[in-house]
C-alpha positions in Angstrom: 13.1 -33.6 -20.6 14.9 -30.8 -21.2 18.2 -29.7 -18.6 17.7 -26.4 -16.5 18.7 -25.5 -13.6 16.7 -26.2 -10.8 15.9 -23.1 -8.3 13.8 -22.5 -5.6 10.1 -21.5 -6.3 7.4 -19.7 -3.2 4.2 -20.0 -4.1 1.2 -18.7 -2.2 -0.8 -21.7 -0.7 -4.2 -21.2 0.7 -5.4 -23.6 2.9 -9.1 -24.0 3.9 -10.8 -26.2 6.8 -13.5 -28.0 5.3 -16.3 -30.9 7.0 -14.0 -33.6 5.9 -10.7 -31.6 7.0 -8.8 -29.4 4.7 -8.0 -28.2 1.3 -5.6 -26.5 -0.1 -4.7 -24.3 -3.6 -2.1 -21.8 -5.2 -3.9 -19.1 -7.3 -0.9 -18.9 -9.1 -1.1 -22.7 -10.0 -4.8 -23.1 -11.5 -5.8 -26.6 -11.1 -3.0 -27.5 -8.6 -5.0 -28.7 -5.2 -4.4 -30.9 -2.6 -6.6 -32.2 0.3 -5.9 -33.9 3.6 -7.0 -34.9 6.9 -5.0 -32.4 8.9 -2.8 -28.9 8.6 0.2 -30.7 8.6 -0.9 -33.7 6.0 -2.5 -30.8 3.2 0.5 -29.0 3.6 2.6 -32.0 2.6 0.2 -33.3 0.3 -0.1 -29.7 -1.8 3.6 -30.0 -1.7 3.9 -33.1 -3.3 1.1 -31.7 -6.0 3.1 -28.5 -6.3 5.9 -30.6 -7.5 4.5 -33.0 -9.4 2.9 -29.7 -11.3 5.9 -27.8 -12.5 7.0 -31.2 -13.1 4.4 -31.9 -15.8 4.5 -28.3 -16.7 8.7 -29.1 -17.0 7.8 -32.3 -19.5 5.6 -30.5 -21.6 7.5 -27.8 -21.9 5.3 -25.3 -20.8 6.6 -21.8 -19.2 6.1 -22.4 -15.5 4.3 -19.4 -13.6 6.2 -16.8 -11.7 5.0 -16.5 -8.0 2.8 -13.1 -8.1 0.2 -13.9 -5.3 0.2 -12.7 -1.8 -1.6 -12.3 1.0 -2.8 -10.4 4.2 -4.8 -9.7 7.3 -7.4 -6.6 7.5 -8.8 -5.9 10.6 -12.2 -4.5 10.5 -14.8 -3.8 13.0 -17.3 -6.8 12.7 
């Protein structure tokens, strides 16, 4: 693995309840996901998948993605 210095990444996270409990993706991570049994356990869990991501992305050399995602609330009559 090659040496770089390691700085602090913020990535969007979007975290859905489901049946089962909740999920959890970055848009600008395709294919990074995590899934868990409670706010606080997806969190950690997509985390821990966040890191092991870049991590893999690190190893293979790949470019990692720049945070570019963001979010809001509209409020609209319903």
């Amino acid at each position: 693995m090659h040496s770089q210095t390691s700085k602090l990444m913020k990535y969007l996270v979007i975290i859905e309840e489901t049946k089962t409990g909740y999920s959890a993706f970055s848009p600008d991570l395709p294919g990074c996901i995590a899934a868990g049994s409670s706010k606080e356990e997806v969190e950690k869990n997509m985390k821990d998948a966040v890191a092991f991501h870049l991590e893999g992305m690190n190893h293979e050399e790949l470019e990692i993605p720049q945070p570019h995602s963001f979010s809001t609330y509209l409020e609209v009559p319903a």
